[in-house]
C-alpha positions in Angstrom: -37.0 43.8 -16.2 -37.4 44.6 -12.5 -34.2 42.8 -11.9 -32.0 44.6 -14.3 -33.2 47.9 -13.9 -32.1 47.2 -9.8 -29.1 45.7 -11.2 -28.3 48.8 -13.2 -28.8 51.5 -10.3 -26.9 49.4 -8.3 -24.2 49.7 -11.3 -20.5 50.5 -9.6 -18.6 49.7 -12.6 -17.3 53.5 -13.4 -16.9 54.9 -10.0 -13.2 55.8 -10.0 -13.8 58.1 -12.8 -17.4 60.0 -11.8 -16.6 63.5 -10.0 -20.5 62.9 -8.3 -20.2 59.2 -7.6 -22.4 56.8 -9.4 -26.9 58.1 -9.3 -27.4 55.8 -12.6 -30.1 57.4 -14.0 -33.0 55.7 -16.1 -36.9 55.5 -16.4 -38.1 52.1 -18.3 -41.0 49.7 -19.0 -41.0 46.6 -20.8 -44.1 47.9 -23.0 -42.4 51.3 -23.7 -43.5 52.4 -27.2 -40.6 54.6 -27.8 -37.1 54.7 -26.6 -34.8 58.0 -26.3 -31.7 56.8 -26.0 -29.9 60.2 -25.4 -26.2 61.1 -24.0 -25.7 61.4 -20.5 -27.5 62.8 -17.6 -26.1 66.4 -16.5 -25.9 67.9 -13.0 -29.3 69.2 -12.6 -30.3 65.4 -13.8 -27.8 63.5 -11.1 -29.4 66.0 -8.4 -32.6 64.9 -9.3 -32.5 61.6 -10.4 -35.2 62.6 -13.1 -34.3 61.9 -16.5 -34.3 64.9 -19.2 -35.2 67.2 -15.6 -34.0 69.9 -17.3 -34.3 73.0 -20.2 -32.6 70.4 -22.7 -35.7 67.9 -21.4 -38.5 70.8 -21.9 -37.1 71.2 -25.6 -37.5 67.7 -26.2 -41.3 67.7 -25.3 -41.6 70.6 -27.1 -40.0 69.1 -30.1 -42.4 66.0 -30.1 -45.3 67.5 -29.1 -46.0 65.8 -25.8 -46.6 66.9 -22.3 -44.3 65.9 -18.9 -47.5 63.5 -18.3 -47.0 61.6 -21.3 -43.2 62.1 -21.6 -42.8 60.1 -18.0 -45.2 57.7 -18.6 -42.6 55.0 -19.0 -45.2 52.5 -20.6 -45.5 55.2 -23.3 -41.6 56.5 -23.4 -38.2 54.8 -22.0 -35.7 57.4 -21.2 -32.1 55.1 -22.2 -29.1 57.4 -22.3 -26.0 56.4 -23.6 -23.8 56.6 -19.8 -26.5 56.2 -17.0 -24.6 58.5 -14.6 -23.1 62.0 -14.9 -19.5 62.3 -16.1 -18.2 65.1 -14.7 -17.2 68.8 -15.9 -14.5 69.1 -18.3 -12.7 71.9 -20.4 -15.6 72.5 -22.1 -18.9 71.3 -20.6 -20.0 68.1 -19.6 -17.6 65.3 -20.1 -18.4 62.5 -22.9 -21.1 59.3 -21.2 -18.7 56.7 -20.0 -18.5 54.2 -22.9 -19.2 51.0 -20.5 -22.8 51.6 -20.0 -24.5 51.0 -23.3 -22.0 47.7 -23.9 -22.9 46.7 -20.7 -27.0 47.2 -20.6 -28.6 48.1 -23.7 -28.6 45.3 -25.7 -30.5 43.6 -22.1 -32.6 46.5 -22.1 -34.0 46.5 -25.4 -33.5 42.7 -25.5 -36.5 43.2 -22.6 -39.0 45.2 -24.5 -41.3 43.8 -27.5 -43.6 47.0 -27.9 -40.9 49.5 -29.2 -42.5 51.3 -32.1 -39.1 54.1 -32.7 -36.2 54.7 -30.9 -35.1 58.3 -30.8 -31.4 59.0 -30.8 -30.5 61.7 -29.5 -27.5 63.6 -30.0 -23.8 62.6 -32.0 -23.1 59.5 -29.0 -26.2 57.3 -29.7 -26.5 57.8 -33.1 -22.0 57.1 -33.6 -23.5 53.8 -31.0 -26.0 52.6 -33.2 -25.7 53.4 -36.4 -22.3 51.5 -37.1 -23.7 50.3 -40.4 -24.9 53.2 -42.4 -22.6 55.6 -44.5 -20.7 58.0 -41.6 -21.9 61.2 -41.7 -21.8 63.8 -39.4 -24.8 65.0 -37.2 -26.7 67.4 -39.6 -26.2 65.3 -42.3 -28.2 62.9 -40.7 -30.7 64.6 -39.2 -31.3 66.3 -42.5 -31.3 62.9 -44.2 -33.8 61.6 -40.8 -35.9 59.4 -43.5 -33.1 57.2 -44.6 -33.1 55.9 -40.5 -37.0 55.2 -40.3 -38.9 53.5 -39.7 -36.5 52.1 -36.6 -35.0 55.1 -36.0 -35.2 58.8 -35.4 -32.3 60.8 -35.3 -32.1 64.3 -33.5 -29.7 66.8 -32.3 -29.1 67.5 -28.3 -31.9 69.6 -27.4 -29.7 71.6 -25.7 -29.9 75.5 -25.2 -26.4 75.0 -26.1 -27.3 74.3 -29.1 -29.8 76.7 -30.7 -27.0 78.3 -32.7 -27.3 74.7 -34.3 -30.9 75.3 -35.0 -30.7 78.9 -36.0 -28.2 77.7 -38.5 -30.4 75.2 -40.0 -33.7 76.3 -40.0 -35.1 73.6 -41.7 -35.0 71.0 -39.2 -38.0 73.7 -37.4 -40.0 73.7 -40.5 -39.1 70.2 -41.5 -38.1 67.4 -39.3 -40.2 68.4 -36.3 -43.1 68.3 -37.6 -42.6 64.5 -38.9 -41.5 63.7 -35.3 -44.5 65.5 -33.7 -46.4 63.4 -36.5 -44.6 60.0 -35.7 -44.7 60.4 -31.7 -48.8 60.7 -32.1 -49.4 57.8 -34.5 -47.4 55.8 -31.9 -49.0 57.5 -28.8 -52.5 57.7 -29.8 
């Protein structure tokens, strides 16, 4: 594992298209319990070099329940996303991950790691990645559906601020689905 995580930060393979030059960014353990495989890292993250180092990342611990502790204890959590380095601005916000990454590592990532209790995808780009073979739907119809993905999988929106119009809209996933994750994370965790 130590050899492909240096392998991947050494990763040059998309450099003529990053605006910020390649800062893959990943945190990883072969006994990780659970895997959030998420979208890409964002400007504050590249600066950092700290996966989820930002308000979308405090969202996400609150949404499962954990503290920043827990949440970067890699043999507890792997943080996976979906392009290991940012993409750049576009038109509207952050460009898309750059599709080479997950091709080129996941499969020896998770090939790597025999303790993975769930895998959290988060956001439309992981879950489009790895749920190929259920029905397509879009987003909130799977997050409302979360069950059908279990027990491999648990689907979630961005936990962007961007996107608490998303949650105001559907209220349920509040009352609903984050309690099951909060429930989920600790029967893994603890």
């Amino acid at each position: 594992m130590d050899n492909l995580i240096h392998d991947i930060k050494k990763c040059s393979i998309c450099v003529p298209h990053l605006q910020l030059g390649p800062r893959p960014v990943i945190a990883v353990s072969k006994n990780s319990k659970i895997i959030i495989i998420g979208q890409a890292p964002g400007v504050i993250v590249h600066n950092s070099g700290v996966p989820w180092d930002d308000l979308s990342g405090e969202n996400l611990r609150s949404w499962m329940g954990i503290d920043k502790s827990t949440f970067y204890n890699i043999d507890n959590i792997a943080l996976i996303p979906m392009g290991f380095c940012y993409p750049g601005k576009g038109p509207t916000g952050d460009l898309p991950p750059r599709k080479e990454c997950a091709p080129l590592w996941h499969d020896q990532l998770l090939s790597r790691m025999s303790n993975v209790k769930l895998i959290l995808l988060v956001g439309a780009y992981a879950q489009n990645y790895y749920l190929k073979s259920f029905p397509k739907l879009n987003l909130t119809q799977r997050v409302q559906n979360f069950e059908t993905y279990l027990p491999h999988y648990f689907v979630l929106p961005h936990p962007s601020p961007r996107n608490n119009i998303w949650q105001t809209k559907n209220s349920w996933f509040k009352s609903e689905v984050m309690p099951q994750l909060k429930l989920k994370i600790q029967d893994i965790l603890l």
